[in-house]
PyMOL commands that place a pseudoatom at each C-alpha (Angstrom):
pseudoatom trace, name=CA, resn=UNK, resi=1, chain=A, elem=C, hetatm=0, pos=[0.000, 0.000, 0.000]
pseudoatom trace, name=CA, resn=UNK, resi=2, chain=A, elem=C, hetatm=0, pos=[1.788, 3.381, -0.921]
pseudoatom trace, name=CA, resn=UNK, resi=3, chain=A, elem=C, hetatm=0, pos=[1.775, 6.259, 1.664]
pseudoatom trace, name=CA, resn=UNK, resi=4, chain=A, elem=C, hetatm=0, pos=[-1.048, 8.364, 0.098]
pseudoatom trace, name=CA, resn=UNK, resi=5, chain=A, elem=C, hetatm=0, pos=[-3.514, 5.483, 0.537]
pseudoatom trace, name=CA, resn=UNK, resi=6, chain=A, elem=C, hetatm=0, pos=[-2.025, 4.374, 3.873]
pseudoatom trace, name=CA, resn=UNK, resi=7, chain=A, elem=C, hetatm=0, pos=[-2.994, 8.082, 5.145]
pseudoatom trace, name=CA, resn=UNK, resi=8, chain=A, elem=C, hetatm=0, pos=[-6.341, 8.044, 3.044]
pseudoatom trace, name=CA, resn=UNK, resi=9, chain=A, elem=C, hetatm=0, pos=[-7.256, 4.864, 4.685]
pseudoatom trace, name=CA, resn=UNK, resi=10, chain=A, elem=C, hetatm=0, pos=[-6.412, 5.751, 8.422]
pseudoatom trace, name=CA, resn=UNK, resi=11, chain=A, elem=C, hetatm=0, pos=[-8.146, 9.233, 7.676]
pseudoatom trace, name=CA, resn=UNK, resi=12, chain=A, elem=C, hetatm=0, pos=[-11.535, 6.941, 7.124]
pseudoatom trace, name=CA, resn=UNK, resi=13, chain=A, elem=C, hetatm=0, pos=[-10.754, 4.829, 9.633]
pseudoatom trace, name=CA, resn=UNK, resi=14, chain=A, elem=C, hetatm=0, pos=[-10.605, 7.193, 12.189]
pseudoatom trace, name=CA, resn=UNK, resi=15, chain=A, elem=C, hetatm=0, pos=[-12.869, 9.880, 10.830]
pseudoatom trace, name=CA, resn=UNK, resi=16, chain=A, elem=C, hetatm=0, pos=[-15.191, 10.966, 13.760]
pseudoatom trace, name=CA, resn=UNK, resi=17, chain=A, elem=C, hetatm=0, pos=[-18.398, 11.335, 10.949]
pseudoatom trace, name=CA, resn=UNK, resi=18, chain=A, elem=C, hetatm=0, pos=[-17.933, 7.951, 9.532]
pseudoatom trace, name=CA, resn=UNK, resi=19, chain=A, elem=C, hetatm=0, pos=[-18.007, 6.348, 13.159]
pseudoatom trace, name=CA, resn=UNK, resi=20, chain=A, elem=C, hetatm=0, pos=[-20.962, 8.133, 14.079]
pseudoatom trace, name=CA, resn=UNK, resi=21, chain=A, elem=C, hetatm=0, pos=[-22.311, 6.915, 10.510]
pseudoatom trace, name=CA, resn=UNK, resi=22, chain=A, elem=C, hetatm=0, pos=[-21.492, 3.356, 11.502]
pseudoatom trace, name=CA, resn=UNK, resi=23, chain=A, elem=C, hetatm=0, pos=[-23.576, 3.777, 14.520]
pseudoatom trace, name=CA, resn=UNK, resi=24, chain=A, elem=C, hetatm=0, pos=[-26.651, 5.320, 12.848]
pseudoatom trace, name=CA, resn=UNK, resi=25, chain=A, elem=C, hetatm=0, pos=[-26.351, 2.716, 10.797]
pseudoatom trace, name=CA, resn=UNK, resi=26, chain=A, elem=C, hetatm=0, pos=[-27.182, 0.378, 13.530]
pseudoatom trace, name=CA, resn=UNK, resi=27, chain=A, elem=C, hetatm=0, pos=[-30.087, 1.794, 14.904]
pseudoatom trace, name=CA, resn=UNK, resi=28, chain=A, elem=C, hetatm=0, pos=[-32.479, 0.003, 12.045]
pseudoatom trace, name=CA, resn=UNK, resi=29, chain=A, elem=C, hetatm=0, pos=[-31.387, -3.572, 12.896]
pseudoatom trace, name=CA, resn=UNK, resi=30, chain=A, elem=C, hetatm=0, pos=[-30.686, -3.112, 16.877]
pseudoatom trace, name=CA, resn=UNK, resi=31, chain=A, elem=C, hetatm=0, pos=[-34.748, -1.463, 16.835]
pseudoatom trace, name=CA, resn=UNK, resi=32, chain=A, elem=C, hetatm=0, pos=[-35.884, -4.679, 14.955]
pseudoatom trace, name=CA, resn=UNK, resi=33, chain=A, elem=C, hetatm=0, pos=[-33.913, -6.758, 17.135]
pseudoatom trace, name=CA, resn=UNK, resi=34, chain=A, elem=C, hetatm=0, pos=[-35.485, -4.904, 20.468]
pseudoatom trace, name=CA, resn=UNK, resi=35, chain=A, elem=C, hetatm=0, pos=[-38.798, -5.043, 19.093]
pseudoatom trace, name=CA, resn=UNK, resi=36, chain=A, elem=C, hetatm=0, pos=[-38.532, -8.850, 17.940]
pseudoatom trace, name=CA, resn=UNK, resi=37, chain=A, elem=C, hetatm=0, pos=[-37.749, -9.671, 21.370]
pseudoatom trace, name=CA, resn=UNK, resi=38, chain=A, elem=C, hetatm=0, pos=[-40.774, -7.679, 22.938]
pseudoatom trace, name=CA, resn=UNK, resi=39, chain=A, elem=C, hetatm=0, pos=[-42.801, -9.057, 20.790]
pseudoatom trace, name=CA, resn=UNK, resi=40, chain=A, elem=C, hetatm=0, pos=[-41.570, -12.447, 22.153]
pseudoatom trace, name=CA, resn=UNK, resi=41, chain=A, elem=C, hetatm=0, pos=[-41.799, -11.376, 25.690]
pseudoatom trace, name=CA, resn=UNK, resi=42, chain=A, elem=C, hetatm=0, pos=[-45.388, -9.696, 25.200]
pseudoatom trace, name=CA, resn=UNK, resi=43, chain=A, elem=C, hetatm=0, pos=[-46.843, -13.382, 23.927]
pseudoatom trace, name=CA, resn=UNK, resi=44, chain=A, elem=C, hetatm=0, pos=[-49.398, -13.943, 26.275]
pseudoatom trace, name=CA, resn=UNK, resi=45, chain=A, elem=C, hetatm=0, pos=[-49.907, -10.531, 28.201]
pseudoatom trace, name=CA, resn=UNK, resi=46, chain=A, elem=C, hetatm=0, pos=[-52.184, -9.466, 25.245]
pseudoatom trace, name=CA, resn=UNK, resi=47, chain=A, elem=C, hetatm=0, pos=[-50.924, -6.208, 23.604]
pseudoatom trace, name=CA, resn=UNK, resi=48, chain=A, elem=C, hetatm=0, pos=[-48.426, -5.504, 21.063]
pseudoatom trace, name=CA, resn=UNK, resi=49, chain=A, elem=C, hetatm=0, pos=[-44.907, -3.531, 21.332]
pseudoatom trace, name=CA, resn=UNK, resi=50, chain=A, elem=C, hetatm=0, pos=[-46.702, -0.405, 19.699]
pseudoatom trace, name=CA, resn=UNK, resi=51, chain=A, elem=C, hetatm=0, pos=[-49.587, -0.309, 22.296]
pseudoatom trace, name=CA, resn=UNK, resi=52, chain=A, elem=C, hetatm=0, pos=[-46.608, -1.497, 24.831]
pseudoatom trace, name=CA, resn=UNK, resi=53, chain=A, elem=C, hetatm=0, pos=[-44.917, 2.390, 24.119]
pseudoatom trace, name=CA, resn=UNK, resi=54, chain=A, elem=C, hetatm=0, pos=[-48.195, 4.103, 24.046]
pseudoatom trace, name=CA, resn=UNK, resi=55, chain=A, elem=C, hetatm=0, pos=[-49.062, 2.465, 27.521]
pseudoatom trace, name=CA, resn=UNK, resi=56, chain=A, elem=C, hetatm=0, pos=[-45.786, 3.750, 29.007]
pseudoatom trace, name=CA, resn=UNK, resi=57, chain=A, elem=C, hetatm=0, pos=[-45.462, 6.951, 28.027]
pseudoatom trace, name=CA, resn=UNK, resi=58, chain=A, elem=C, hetatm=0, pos=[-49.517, 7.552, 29.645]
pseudoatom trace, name=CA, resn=UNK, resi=59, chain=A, elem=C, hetatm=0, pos=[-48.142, 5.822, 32.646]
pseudoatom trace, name=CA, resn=UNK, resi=60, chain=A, elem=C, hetatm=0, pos=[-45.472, 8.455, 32.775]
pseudoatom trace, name=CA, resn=UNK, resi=61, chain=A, elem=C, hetatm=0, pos=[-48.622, 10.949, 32.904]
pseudoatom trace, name=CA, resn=UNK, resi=62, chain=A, elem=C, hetatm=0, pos=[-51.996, 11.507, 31.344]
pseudoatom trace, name=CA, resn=UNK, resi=63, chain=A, elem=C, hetatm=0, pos=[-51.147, 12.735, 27.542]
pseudoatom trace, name=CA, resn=UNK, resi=64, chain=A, elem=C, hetatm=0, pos=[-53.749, 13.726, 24.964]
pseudoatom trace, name=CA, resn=UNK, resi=65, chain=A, elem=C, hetatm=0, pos=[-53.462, 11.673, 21.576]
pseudoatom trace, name=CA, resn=UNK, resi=66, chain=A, elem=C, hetatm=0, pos=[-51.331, 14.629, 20.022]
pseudoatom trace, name=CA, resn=UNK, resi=67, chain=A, elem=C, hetatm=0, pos=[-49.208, 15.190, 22.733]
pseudoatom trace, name=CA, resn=UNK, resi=68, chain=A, elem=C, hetatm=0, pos=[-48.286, 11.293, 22.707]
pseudoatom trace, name=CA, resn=UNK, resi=69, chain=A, elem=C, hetatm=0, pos=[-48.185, 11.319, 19.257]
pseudoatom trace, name=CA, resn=UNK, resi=70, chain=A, elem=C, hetatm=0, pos=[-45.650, 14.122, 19.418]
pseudoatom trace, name=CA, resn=UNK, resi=71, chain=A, elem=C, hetatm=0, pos=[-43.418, 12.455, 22.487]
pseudoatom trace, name=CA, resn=UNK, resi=72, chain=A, elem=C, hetatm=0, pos=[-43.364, 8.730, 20.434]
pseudoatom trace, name=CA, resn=UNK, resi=73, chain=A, elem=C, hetatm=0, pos=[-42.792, 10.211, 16.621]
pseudoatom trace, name=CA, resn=UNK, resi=74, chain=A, elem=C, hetatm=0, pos=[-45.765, 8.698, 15.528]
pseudoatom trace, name=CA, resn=UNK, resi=75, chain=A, elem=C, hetatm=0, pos=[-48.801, 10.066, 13.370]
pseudoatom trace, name=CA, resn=UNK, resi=76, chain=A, elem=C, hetatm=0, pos=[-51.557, 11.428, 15.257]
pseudoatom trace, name=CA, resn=UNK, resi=77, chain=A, elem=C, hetatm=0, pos=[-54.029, 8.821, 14.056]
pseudoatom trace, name=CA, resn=UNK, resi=78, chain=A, elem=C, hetatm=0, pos=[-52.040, 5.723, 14.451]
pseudoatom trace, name=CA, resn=UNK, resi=79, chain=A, elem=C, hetatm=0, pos=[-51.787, 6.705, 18.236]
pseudoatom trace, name=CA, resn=UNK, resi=80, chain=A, elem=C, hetatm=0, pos=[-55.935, 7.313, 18.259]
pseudoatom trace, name=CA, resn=UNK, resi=81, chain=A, elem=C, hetatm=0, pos=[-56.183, 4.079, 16.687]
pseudoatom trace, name=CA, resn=UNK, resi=82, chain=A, elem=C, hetatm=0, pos=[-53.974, 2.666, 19.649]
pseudoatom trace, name=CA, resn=UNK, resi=83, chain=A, elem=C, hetatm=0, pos=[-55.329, 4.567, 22.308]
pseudoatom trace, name=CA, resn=UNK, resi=84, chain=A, elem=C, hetatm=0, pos=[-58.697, 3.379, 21.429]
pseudoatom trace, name=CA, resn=UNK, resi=85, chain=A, elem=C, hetatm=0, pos=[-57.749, -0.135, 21.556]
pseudoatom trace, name=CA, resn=UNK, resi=86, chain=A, elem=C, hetatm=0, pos=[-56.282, 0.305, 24.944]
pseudoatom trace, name=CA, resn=UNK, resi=87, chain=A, elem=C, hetatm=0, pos=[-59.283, 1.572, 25.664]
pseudoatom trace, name=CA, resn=UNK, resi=88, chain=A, elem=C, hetatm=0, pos=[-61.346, -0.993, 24.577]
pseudoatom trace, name=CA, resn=UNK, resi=89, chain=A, elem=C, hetatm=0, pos=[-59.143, -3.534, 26.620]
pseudoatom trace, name=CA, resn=UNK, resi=90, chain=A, elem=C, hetatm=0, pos=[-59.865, -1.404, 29.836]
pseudoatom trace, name=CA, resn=UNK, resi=91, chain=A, elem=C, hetatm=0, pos=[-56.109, -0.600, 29.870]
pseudoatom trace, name=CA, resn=UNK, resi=92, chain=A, elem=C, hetatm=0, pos=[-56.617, 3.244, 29.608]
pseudoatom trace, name=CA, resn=UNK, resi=93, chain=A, elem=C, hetatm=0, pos=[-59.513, 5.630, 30.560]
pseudoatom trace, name=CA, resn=UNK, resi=94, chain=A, elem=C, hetatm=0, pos=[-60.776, 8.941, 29.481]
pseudoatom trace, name=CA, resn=UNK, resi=95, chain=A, elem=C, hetatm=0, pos=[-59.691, 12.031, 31.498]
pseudoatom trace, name=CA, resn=UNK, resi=96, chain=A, elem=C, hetatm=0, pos=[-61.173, 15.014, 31.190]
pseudoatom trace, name=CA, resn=UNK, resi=97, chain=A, elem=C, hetatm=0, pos=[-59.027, 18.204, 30.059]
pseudoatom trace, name=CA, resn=UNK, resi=98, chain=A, elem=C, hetatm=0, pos=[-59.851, 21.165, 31.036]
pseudoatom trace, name=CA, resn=UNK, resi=99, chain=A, elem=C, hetatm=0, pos=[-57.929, 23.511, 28.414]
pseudoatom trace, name=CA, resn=UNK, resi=100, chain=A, elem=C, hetatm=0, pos=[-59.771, 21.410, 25.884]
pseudoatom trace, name=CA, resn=UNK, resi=101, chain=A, elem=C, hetatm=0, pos=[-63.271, 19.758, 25.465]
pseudoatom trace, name=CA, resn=UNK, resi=102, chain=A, elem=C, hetatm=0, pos=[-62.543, 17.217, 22.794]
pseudoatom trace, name=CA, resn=UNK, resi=103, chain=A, elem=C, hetatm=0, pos=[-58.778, 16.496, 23.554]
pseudoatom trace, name=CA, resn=UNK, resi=104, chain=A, elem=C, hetatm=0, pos=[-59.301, 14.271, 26.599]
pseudoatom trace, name=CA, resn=UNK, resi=105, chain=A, elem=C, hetatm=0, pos=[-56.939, 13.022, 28.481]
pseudoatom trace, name=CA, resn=UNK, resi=106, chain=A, elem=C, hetatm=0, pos=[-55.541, 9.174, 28.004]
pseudoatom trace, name=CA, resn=UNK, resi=107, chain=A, elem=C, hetatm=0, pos=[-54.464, 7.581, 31.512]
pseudoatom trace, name=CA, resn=UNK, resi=108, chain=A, elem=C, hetatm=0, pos=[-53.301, 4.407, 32.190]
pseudoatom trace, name=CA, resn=UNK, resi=109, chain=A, elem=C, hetatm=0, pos=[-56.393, 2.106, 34.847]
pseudoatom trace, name=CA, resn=UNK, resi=110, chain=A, elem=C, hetatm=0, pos=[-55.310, 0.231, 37.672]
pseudoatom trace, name=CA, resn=UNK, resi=111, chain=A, elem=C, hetatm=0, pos=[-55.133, -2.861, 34.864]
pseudoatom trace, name=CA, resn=UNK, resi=112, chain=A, elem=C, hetatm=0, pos=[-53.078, -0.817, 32.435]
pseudoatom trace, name=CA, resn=UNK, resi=113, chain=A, elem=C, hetatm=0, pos=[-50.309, 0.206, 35.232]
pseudoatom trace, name=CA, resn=UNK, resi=114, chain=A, elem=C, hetatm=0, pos=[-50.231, -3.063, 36.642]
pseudoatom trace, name=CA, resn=UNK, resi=115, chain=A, elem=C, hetatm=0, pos=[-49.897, -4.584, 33.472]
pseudoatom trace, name=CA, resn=UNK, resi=116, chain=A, elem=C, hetatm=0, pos=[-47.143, -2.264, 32.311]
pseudoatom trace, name=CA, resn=UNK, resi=117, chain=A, elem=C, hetatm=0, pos=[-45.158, -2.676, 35.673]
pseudoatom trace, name=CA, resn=UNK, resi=118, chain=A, elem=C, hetatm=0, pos=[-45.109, -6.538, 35.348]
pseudoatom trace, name=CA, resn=UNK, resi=119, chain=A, elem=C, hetatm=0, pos=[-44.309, -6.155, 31.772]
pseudoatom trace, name=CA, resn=UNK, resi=120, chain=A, elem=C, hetatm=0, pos=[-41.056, -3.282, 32.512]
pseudoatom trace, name=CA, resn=UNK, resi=121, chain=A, elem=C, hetatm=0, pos=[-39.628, -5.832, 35.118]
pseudoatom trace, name=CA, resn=UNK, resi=122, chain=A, elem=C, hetatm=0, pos=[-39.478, -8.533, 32.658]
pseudoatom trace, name=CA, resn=UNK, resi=123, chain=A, elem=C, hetatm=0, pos=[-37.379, -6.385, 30.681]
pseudoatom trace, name=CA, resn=UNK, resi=124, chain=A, elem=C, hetatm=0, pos=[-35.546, -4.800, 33.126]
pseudoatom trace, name=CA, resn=UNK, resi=125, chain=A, elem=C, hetatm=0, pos=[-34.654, -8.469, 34.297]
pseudoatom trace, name=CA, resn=UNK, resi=126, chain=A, elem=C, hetatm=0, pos=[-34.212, -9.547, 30.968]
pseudoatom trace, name=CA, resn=UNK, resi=127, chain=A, elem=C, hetatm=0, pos=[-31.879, -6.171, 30.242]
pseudoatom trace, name=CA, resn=UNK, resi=128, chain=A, elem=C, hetatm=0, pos=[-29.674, -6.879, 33.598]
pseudoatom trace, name=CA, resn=UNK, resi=129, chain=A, elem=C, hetatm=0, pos=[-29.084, -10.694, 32.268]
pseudoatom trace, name=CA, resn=UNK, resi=130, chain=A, elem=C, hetatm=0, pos=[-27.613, -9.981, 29.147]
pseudoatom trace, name=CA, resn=UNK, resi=131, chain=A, elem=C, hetatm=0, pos=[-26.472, -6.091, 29.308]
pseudoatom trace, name=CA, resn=UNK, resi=132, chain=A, elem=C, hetatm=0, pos=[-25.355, -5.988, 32.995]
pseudoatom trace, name=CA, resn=UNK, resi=133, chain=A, elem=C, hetatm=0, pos=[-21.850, -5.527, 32.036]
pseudoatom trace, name=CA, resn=UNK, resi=134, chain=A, elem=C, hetatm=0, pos=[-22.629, -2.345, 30.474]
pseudoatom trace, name=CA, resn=UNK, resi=135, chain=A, elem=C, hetatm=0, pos=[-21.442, 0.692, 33.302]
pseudoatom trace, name=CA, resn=UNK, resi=136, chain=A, elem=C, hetatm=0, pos=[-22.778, 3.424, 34.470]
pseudoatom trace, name=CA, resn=UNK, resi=137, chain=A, elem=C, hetatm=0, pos=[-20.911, 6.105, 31.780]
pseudoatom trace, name=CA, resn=UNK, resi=138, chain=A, elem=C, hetatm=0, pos=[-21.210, 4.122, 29.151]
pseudoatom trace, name=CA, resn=UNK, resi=139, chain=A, elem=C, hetatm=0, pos=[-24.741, 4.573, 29.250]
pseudoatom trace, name=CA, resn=UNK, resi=140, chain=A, elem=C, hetatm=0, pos=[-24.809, 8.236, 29.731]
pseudoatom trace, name=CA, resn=UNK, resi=141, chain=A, elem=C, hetatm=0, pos=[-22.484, 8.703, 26.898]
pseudoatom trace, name=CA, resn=UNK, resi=142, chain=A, elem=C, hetatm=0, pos=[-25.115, 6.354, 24.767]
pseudoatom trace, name=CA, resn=UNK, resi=143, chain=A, elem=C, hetatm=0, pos=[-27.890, 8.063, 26.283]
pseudoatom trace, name=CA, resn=UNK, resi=144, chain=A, elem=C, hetatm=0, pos=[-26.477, 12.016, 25.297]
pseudoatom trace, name=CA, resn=UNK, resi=145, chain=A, elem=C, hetatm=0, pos=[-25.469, 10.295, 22.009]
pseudoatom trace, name=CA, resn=UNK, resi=146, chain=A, elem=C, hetatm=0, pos=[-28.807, 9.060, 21.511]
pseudoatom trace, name=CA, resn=UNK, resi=147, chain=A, elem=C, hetatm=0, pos=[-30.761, 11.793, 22.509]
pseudoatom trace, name=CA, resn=UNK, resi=148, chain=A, elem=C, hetatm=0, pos=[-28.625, 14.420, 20.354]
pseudoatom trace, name=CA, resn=UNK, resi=149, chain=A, elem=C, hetatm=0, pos=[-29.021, 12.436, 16.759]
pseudoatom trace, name=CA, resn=UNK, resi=150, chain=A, elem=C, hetatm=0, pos=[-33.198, 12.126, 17.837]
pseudoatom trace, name=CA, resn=UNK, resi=151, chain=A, elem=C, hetatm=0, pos=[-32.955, 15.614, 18.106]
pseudoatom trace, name=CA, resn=UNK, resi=152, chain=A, elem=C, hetatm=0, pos=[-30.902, 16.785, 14.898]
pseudoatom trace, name=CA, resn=UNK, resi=153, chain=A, elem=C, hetatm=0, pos=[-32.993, 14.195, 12.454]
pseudoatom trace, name=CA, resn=UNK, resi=154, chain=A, elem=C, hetatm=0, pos=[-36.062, 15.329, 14.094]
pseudoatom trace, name=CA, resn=UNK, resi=155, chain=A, elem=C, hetatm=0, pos=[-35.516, 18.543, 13.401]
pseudoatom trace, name=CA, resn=UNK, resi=156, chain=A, elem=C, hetatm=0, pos=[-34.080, 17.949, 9.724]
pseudoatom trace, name=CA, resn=UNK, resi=157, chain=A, elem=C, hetatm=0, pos=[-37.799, 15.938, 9.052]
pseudoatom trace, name=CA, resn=UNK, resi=158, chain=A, elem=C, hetatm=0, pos=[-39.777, 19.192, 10.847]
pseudoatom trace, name=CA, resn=UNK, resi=159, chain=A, elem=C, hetatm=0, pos=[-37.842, 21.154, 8.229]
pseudoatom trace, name=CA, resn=UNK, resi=160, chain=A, elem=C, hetatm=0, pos=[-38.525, 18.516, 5.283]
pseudoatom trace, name=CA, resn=UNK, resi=161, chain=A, elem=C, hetatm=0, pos=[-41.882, 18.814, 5.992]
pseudoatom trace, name=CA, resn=UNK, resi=162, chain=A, elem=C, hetatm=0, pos=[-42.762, 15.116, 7.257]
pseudoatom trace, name=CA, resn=UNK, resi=163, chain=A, elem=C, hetatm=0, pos=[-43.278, 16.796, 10.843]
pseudoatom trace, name=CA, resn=UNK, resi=164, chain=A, elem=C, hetatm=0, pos=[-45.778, 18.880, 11.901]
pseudoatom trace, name=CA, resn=UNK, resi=165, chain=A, elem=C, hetatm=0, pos=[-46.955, 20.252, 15.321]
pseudoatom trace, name=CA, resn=UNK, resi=166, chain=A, elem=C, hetatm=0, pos=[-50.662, 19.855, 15.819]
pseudoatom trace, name=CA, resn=UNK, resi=167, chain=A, elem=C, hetatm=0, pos=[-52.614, 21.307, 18.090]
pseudoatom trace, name=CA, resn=UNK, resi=168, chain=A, elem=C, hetatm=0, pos=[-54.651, 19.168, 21.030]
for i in range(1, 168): cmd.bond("trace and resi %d" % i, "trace and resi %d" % (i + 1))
show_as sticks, trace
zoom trace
């Protein structure tokens, strides 16, 4: 290998962009990968991985459609269509909201909470068996990595258009 592509090579090698490329270019499978095995470990508790994330983030508090919509990514719509199934299963209940007549509030019943806690320690268990090695800054540098490209390719699809803020 002559010097020029010795240099060219290590320049690639060790170029900050292409590692951060490399890991973007991870997220696809490892998400598949995470939501193949909830899917596995949600056999039997009767919901799926989607109404799984729309369960937690109403037992983090009582969210209107939109504004869970908004904190998962998803389309307004899909999440109604969720939400409505939760209700249905007697998972989540109506709250009233009192900045807005139609845009009730979604919170979890005592069914939906207890069903989510069971189901986030299985995972937690599950995540302790085979990540436990994994320390403490490690996972703050993943989690300020993480939370740093949602934010920049959020904001690039708000500019493209695919993103838009809707009201309640």
């Amino acid at each position: 290998m002559t010097t020029r592509l010795l240099v060219c090579a290590m320049l690639v090698r060790f170029d900050k962009q292409e590692r951060l490329y490399k890991a973007i270019k991870l997220l696809r499978p490892a998400h598949l990968n995470v939501q193949r095995t909830l899917e596995k470990m949600l056999e039997g508790a009767g919901i799926t991985v989607t109404e799984r994330a729309v369960l937690e983030a109403l037992c983090e508090e009582p969210l209107t459609v939109p504004e869970a919509a908004r904190r998962l990514s998803m389309k307004r719509q899909f999440v109604q269509r969720i939400a409505a199934g939760l209700l249905a299963k007697g998972l989540v209940e109506k709250q009233p909201n009192p900045e807005h007549r139609r845009a009730y509030f979604c919170a979890p019943t005592h069914a939906g909470r207890d069903l989510f806690s069971a189901v986030h320690r299985r995972e937690i268990e599950m995540l302790h068996a085979v990540l436990g090695d994994i320390n403490q800054t490690e996972v703050v540098v993943a989690l300020r990595v993480m939370t740093r490209i949602d934010a920049a390719f959020e904001a690039l699809a708000r500019q493209a258009g695919e993103i838009r803020e809707e009201g309640p």
